[in-house]
C-alpha positions in Angstrom: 22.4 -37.5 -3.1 23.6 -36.9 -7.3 19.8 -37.7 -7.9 18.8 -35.4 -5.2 20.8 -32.2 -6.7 20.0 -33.4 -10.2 16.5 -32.8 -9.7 16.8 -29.8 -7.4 18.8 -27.6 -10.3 16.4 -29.3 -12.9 19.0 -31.4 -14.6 19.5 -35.0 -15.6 22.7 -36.9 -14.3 25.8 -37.3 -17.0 25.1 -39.8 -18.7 21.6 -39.9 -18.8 21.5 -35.8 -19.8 24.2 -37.2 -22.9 21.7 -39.9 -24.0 18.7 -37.8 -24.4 20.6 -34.5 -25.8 21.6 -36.6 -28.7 18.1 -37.9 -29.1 17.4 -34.0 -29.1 19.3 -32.4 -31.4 18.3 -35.5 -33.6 15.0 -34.9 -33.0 15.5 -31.1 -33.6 17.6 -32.4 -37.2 14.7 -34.5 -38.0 12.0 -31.4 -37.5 13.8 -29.2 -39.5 14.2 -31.9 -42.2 10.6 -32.1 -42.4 9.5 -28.6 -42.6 12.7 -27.2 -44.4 12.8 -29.9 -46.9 16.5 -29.0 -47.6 16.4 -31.9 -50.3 14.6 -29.7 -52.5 16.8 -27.6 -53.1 20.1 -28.0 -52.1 21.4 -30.7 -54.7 22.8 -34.1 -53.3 20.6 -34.3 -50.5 17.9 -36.0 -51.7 20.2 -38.9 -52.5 21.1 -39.1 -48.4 18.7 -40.6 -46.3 19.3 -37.6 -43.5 15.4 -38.2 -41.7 15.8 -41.2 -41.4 19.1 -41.3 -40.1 18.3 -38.5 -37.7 15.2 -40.1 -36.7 16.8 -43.4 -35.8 19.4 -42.1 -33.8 16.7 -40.4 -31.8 14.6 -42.9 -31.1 18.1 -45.2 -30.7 18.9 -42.5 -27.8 15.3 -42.5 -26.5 15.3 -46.0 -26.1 18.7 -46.0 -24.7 17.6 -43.4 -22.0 14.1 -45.3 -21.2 14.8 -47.0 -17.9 16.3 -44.0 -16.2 13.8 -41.1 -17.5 11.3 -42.3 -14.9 8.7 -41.0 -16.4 5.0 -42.3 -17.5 3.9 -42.4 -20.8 1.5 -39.4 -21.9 -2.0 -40.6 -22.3 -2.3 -39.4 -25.7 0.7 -41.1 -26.8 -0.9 -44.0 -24.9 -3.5 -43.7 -27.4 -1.4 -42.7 -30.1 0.1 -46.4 -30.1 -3.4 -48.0 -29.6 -4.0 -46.2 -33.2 -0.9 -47.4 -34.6 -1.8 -51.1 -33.5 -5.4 -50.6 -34.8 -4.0 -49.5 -38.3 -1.5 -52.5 -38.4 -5.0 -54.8 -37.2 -6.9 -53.4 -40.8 -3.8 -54.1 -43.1 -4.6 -58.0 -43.9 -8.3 -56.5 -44.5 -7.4 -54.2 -46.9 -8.4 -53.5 -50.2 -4.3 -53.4 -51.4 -2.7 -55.2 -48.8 0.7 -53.6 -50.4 -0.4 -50.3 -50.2 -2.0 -50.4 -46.7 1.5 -51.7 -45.2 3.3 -48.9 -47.0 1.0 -46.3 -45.4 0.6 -47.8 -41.9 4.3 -49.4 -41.8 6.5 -46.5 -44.0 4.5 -43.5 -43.5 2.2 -43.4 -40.3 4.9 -45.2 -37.6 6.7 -41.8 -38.3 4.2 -39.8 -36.7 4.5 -42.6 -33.5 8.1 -42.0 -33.3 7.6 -38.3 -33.5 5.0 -38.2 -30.5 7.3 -40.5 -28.3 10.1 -38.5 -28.9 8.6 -34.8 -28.2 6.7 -36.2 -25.5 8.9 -37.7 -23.3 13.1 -36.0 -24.4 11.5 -32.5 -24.3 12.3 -31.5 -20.5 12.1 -27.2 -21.0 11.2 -24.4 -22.1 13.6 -23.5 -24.0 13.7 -27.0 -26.0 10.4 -26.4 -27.0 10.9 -22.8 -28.6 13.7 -24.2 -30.2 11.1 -26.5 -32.1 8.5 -24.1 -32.3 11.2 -21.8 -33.6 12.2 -24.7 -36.2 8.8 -25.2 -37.4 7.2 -21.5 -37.3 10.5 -19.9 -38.8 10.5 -22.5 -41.1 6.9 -22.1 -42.6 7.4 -18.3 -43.0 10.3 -18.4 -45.2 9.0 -21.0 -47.1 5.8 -18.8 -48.0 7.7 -15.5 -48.2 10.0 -17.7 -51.0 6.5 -19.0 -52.5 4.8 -15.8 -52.8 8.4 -14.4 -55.1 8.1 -17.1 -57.5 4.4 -17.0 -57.5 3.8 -16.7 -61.2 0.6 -14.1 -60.7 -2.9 -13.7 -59.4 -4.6 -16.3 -62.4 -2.6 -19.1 -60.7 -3.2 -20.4 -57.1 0.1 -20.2 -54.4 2.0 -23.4 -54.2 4.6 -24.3 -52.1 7.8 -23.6 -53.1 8.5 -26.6 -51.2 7.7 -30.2 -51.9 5.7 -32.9 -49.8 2.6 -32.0 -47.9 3.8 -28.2 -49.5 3.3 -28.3 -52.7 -0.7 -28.6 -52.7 -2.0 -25.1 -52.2 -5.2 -26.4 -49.6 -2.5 -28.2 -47.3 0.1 -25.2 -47.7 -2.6 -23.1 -46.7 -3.8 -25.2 -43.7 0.0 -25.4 -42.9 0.4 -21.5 -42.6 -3.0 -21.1 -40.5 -1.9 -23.9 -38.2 1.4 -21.8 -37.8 0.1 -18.1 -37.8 -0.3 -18.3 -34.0 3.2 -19.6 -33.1 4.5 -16.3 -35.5 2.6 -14.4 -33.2 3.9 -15.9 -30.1 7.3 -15.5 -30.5 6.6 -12.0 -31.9 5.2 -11.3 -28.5 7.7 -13.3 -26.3 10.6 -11.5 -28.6 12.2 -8.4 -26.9 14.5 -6.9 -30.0 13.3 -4.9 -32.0 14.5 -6.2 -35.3 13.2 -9.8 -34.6 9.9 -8.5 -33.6 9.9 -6.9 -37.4 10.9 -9.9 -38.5 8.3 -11.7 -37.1 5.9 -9.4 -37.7 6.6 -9.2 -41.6 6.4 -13.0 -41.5 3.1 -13.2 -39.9 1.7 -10.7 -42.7 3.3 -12.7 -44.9 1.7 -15.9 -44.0 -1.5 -14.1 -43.9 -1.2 -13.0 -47.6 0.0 -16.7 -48.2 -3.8 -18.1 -47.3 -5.4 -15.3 -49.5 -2.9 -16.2 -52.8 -3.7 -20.0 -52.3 -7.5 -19.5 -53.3 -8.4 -22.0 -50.6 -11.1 -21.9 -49.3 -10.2 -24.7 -46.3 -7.4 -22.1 -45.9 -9.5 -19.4 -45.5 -11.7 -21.1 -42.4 -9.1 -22.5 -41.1 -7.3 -19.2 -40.8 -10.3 -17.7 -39.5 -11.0 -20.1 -36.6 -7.3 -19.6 -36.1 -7.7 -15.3 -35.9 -10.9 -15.6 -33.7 -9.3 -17.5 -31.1 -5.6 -15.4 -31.0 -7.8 -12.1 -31.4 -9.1 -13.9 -27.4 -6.8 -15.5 -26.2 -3.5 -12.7 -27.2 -5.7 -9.5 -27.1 -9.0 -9.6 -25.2 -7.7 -12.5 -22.4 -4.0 -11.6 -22.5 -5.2 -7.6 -21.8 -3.0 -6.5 -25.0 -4.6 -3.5 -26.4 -2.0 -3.4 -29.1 -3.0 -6.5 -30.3 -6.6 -5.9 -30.5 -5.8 -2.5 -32.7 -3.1 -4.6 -34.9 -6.5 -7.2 -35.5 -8.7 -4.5 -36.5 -6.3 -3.1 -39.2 -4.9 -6.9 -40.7 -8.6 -7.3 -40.7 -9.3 -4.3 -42.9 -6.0 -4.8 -44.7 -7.3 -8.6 -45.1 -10.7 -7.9 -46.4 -9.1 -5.2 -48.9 -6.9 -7.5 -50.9 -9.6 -10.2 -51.0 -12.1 -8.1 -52.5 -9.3 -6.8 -54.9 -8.6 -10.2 -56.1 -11.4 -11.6 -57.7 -10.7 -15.2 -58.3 -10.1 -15.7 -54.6 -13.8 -13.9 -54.1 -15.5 -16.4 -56.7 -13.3 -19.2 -54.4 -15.1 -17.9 -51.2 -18.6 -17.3 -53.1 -18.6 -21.6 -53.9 -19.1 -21.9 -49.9 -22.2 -20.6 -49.3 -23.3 -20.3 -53.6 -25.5 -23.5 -54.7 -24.5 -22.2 -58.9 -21.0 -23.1 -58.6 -20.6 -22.1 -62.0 -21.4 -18.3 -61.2 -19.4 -18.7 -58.3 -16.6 -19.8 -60.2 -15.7 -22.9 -58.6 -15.6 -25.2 -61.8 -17.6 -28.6 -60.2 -14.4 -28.5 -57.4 -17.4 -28.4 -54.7 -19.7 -30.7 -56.3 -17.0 -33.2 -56.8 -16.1 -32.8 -53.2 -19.7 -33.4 -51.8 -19.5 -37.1 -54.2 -16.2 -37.9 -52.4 -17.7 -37.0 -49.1 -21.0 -39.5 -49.8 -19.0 -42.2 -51.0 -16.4 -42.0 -47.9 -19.3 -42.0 -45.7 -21.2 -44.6 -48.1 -17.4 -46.9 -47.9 -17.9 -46.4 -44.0 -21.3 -47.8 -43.5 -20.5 -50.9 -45.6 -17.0 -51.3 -43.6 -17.5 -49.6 -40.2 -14.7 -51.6 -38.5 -11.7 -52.4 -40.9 -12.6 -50.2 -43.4 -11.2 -50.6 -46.8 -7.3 -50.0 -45.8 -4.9 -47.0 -45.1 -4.4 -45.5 -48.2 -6.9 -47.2 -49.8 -9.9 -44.7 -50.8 -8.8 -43.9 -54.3 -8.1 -47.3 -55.3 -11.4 -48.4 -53.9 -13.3 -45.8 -55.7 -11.3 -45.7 -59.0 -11.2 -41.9 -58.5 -7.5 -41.6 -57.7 -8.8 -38.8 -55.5 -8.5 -38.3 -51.8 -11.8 -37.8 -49.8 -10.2 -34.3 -48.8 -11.8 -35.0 -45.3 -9.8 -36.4 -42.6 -12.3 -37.4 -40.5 -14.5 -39.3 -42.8 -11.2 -40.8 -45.3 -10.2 -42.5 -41.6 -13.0 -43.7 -41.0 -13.7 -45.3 -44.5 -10.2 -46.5 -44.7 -9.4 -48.2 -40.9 -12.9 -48.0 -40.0 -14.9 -46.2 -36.7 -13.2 -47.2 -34.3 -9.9 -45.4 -35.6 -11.9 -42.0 -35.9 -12.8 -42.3 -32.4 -9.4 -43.0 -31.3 -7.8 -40.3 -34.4 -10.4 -38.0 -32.2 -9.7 -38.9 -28.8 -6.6 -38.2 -29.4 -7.1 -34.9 -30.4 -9.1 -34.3 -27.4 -6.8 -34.8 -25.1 -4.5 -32.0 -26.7 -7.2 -30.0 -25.9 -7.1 -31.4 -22.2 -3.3 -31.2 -21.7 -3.8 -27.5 -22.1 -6.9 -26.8 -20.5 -5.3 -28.6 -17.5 -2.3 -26.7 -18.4 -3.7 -23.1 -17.5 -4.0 -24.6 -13.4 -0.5 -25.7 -13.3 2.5 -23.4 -11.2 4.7 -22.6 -14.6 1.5 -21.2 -16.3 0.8 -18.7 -13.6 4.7 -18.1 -13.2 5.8 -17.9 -16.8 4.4 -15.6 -19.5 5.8 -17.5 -22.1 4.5 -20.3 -21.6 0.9 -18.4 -21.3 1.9 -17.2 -25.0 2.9 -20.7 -26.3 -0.6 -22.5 -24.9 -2.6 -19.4 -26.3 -0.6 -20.0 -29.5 -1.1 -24.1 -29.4 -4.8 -23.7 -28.6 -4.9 -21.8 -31.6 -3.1 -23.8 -34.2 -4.9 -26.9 -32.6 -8.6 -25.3 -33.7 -7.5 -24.1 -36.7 -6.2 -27.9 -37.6 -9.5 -29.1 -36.7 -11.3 -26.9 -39.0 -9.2 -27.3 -41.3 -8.9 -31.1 -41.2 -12.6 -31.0 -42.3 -11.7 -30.1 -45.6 -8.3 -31.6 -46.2 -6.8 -34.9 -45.9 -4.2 -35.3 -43.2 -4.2 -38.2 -41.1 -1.1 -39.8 -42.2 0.6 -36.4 -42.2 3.3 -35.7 -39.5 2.0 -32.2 -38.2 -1.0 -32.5 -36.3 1.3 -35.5 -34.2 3.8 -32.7 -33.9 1.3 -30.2 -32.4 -0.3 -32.9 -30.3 2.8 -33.7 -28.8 4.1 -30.5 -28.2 1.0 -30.2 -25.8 2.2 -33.1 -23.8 5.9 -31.6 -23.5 4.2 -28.9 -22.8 2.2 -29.8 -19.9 5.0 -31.8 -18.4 7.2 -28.7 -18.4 4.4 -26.6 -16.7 3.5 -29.1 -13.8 7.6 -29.4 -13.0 7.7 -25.8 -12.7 8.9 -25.4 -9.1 7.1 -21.9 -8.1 8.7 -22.2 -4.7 12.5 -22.2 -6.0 13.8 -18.5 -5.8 16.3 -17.3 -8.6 19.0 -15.9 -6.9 19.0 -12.2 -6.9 15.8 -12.2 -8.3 13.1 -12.5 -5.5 9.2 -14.3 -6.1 7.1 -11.6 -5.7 3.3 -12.4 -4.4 0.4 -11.8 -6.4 -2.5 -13.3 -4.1 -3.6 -16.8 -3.5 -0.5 -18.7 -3.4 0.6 -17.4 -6.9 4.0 -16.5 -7.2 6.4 -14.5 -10.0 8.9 -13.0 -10.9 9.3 -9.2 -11.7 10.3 -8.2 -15.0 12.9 -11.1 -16.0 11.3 -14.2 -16.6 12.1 -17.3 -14.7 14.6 -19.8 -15.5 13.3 -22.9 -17.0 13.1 -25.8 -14.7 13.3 -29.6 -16.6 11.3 -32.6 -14.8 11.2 -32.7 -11.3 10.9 -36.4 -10.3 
């Protein structure tokens, strides 16, 4: 009978609900952790091992909480371990054994814990946003702060931030992948001072991309404008947003041509005299590490040479600054095609996502799949040109799918907020009027 009213008002019983709020709010301490990066500059922190602390205790909690979530593993996450175990298989083949185990065993097993934790402790709406919230909010300061201390238009944006940050092609991939969650909230946002705020930090981030000079930056953000330009304006039926595109477009194209050096940046794309374009041999040198990562894959197509490996390998100390192709030469093809179907199957949680009752009953969670769908593209793009497989944020976004999903296939469409009657919109589909729905957790 508990387990029966539990489920009907979307809740977990006591002790179970205690278990996996702490292994929230860990999880929550850990993401902002990772994308705040307090350490850098608030002194003392760095000496205090707060990630991993946090981290633990969430996966302590999840663990704790198993047996009674009753839930099935996500297929990605599925394949997520399968990817873990396949890394861990190419260690003993390695080039550097010791470097391969640091990668796999201290870097990579984060991103596992991350996807089991988002997958399966997420259980609402509003436990997402807080994430998203985390991450997007987080992201925008971060580049308004960078673009201050930016010394001037001779030297590229870095972060202002360490980590995965502090490079200006994976700062800029970084602010594409989160452009669409800015918009999102700007559009789920009712007050009129946080939609400014949001606003200004989506113009900010958009400057950010131009001041980094990158040029993965700059297709990555303009996968990333295509597909919200669809799926907020032309699909959503938001004229306002369509008009706001036009003019970030023209405002866009105005500072790009008034900067030069990020012109001669965008020149070395499609310009075979890198010198004229300005590019300095970066392209040239990129197209060598791209043969030999393909040339490494050949010769090693199923261990590869080892996580972490490539530079050592080539003695160029340089990254292949292709995800897709440093995977493969480093665990070999079979971890591409798993590093790929496991991508894919973002791509299926919210295709699949768009039939389910809480997409057709909640406009916010139409924004937030709009807004994944978005960042997922641009990080595919993107990826092409930068290397990020043992990074932690595609696993976030990936994840967030899954939660995602989950959340929209419990959402009861039948249940009636009281005082707020369903109103009928044809063929079965139900909503409410003006006040959105309250979020439902796992129905079991």
């Amino acid at each position: 009978m508990a387990a029966t009213i539990a489920n009907r008002i979307g809740d977990r019983l006591p002790s179970q609900k205690t278990r996996t709020s702490l292994a929230y709010w860990a999880l929550l301490l850990f993401t902002f952790l990772y994308y705040a990066r307090p350490e850098d500059f608030v002194p003392g922190v760095a000496f205090i091992p707060v990630g991993k602390i946090s981290g633990g205790i969430a996966l302590l909690a999840l663990l704790m909480t198993w047996g009674r979530l009753r839930v099935k593993l996500p297929l990605e996450i599925k394949v997520l371990l399968l990817l873990f175990v396949d890394l861990c298989i190419t260690i003993p083949f390695a080039y550097w054994m010791g470097g391969a185990y640091d990668m796999v065993i201290n870097n990579f097993s984060k991103a596992v814990i991350v996807g089991l934790l988002i997958s399966l402790i997420v259980s609402s709406l509003a436990e997402l946003k807080r994430l998203l919230f985390v991450q997007a909010a987080s992201l925008a300061v971060m580049t308004a702060f960078s673009i201050v201390i930016h010394p001037g238009d001779s030297v590229r944006l870095m972060g202002a931030l360490g980590g995965v940050f502090s490079n200006p092609n994976d700062l800029a991939i970084n602010i594409a992948i989160n452009f669409p969650l800015c918009l999102a909230f700007l559009l789920a946002t009712k007050g009129p001072l946080k939609r400014l705020l949001w606003a200004a930090g989506a113009l900010v981030m958009l400057y950010g991309v131009i001041a980094t000079y990158s040029r993965s930056g700059f297709l990555a953000m303009l996968a990333c404008l295509i597909i919200c330009v669809w799926e907020f304006g032309v699909k959503g039926r938001r004229v306002q947003v369509l008009i706001a595109a036009f003019f970030l477009f023209i405002l866009s194209a105005g500072i790009a041509v008034a900067t030069p050096n990020y012109m001669d940046r965008l020149k070395s794309i499609f310009s075979d005299n890198v010198e004229k374009a300005g590019d300095h041999g970066s392209a040239e040198a990129r197209r060598e590490l791209l043969r030999r990562s393909i040339d490494l894959t050949i010769r090693n197509p199923i261990f590869g040479v080892g996580p972490g490996n490539f530079p050592a390998v080539t003695q160029t100390w340089k990254v292949t600054h292709n995800t897709y192709t440093e995977l493969s030469s480093e665990a070999g093809i079979p971890a591409l095609l798993i590093f790929l179907t496991f991508l894919g199957l973002a791509f299926r949680n919210l295709r699949r996502l768009r039939k389910s009752p809480g997409y057709h009953a909640n406009s916010q969670i139409q924004l937030f799949t709009s807004a994944l769908w978005a960042s997922l593209a641009a990080y595919l793009v993107g990826a092409t040109f930068a290397t990020t497989e043992y990074s932690l944020f595609p696993y976030f976004m990936v994840a967030y799918t899954s939660a995602l999903y989950r959340i929209g296939n419990s959402y009861d469409s039948n249940v009636e907020q009281p005082g707020k009657p369903l109103k009928t919109l044809g063929k079965g589909e139900r909503t409410y009027g003006k006040t959105e729905r309250r979020d439902l957790a796992w129905t079991r």
